[in-house]
Wavefront OBJ file of the C-alpha trace (Angstrom):
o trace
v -25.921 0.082 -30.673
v -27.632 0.296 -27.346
v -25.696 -2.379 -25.848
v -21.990 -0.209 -26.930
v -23.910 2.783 -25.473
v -24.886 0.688 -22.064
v -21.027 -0.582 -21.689
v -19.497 2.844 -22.004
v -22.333 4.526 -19.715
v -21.002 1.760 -17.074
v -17.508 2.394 -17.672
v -18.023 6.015 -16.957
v -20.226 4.877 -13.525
v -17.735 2.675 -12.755
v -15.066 5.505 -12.940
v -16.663 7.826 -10.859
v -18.648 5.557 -8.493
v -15.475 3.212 -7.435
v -12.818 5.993 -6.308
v -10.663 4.006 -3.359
v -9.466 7.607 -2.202
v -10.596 11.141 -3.321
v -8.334 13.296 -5.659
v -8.350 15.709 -2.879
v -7.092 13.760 0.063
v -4.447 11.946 -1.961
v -3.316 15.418 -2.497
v -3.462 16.776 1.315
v -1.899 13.504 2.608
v 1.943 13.692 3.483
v 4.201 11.411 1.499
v 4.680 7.870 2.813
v 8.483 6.925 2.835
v 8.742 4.117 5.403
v 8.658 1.311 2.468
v 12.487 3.064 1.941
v 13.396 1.710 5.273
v 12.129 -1.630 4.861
v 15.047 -4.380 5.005
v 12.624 -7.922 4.444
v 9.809 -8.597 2.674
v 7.059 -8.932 6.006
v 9.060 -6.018 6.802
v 7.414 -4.134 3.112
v 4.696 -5.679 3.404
v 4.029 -4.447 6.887
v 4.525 -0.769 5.490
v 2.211 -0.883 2.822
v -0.644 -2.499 4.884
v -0.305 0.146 7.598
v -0.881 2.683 4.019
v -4.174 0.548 3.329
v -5.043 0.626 7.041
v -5.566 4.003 6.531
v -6.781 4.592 3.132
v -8.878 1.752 2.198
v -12.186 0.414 3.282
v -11.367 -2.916 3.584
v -9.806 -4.332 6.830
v -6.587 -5.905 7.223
v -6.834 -9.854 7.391
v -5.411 -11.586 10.387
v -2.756 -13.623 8.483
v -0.751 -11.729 6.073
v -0.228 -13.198 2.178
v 2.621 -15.464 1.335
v 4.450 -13.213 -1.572
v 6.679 -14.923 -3.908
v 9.303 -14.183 -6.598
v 8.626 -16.128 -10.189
v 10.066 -15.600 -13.910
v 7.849 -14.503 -16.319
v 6.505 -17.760 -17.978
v 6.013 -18.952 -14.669
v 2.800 -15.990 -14.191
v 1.951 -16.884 -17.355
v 1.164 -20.233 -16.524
v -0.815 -19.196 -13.151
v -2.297 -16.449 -15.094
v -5.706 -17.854 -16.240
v -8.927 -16.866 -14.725
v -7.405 -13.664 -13.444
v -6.207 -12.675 -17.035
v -7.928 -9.045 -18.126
v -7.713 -7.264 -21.214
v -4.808 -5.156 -19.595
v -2.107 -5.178 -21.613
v 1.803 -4.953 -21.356
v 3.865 -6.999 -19.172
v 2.448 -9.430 -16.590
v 3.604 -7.650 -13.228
v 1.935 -9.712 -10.091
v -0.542 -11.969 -9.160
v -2.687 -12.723 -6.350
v -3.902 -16.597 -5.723
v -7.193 -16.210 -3.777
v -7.033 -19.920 -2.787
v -3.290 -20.520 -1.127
v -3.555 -16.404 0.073
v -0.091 -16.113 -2.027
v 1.080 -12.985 -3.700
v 3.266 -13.712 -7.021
v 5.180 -10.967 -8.471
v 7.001 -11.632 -11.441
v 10.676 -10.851 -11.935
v 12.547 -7.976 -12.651
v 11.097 -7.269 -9.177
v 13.233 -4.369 -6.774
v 11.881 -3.430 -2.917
v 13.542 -0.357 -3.797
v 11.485 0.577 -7.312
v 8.214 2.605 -6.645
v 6.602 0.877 -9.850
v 8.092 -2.858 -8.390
v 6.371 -2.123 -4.608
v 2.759 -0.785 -6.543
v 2.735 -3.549 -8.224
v 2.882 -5.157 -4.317
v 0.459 -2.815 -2.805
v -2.073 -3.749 -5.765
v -1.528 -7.447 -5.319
v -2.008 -6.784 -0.944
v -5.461 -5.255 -1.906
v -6.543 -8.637 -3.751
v -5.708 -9.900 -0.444
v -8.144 -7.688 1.265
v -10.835 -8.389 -1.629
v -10.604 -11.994 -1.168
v -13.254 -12.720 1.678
v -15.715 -11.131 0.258
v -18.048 -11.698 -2.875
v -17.559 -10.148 -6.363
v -19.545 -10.505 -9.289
v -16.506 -11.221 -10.685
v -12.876 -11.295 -10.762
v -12.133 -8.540 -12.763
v -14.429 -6.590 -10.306
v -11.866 -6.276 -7.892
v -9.496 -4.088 -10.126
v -11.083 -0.793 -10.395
v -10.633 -0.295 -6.481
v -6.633 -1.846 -6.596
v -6.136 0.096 -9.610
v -7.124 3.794 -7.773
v -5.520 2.257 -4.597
v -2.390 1.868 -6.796
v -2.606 5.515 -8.559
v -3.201 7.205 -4.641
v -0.065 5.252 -3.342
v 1.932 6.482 -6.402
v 0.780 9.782 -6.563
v 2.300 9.916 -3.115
v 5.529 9.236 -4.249
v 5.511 11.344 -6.799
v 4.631 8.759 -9.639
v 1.789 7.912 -11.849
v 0.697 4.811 -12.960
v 0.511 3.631 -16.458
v -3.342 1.938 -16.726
v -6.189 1.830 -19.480
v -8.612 2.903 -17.268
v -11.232 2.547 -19.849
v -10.324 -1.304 -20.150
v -10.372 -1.938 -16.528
v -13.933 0.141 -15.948
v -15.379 -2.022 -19.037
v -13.723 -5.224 -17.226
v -15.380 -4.499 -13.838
v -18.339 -4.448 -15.256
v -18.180 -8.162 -15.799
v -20.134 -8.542 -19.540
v -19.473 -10.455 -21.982
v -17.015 -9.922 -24.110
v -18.896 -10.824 -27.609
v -21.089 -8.401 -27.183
v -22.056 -7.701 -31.207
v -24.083 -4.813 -32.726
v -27.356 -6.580 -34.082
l 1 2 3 4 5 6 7 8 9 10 11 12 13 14 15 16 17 18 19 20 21 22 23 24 25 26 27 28 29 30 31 32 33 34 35 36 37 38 39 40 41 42 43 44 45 46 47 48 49 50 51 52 53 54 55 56 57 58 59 60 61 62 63 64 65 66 67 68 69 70 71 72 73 74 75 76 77 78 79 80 81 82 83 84 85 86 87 88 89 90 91 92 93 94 95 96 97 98 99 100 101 102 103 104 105 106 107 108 109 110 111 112 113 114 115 116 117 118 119 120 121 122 123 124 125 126 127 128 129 130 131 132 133 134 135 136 137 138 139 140 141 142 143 144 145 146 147 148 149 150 151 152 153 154 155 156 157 158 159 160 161 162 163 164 165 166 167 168 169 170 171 172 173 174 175 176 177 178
């Protein structure tokens, strides 16, 4: 019993104590439409790391990510460590060791989901230098990243929240009443 009522006390900490941009600038900031104009991919992801530039704490890094187009079994097979207990459709990955974005295909420049899923994968980029406690740590602050960038275009974005707090908190998962 105290353990369940320690995991959802850090979830709720985790919530509140990890915001990547506050509710009231995301609403005060003006819309950011120069991913439309984008014709490559450097060219995208150029647009969306001026976006972190100035929304997110964490610097640019001096080379930019490969970013790569696979099929869906394909992420499944890279999946493995990075897996989460997010659910739905595998979207994008981010390979911390070759500095190589993978999104997974049906993938469209011109979809506002498709380029989140992008912007999400860019901030793993960012994260990558520096220690976590663990992987899943990482999502909480690409996850509100995400939302912000989406909420600028109008758009929401479709996340268990309560699964990604309990995740970035890094316990166990077998975690039992006694």
């Amino acid at each position: 019993m105290h353990r369940s009522r320690f995991a959802v006390a850090l979830a709720a900490a985790l919530s509140l104590a990890c915001p990547a941009l506050p509710r009231a600038e995301s609403a005060t900031l003006p819309p950011t439409t120069d991913w439309h104009q984008a014709d490559s991919m450097s060219a995208l992801v150029g647009a969306l790391e001026r976006w972190l530039d100035s929304r997110a704490d964490l610097p640019r890094r001096a080379t930019p990510p490969r970013v790569r187009l696979l099929s869906e079994w394909q992420a499944a097979a890279r999946q493995g460590v990075t897996a989460s207990f997010q659910r739905g459709r595998l979207r994008g990955l981010y390979d911390p060791e070759r500095s190589e974005i993978l999104l997974v295909r049906p993938w469209d420049p011109r979809e506002a989901g498709d380029v989140a899923v992008l912007l999400h994968e860019l901030v793993h980029h960012r994260q990558a230098p520096h220690h976590w406690y663990c992987p899943a740590a990482q999502e909480l602050p690409a996850y509100r990243l995400q939302e912000a960038w989406l909420a600028e275009q109008g758009r929401s974005v479709d996340v268990n929240w309560i699964a990604v707090a309990l995740d970035a908190g890094c316990t166990p998962r077998d975690i039992h009443p006694e």
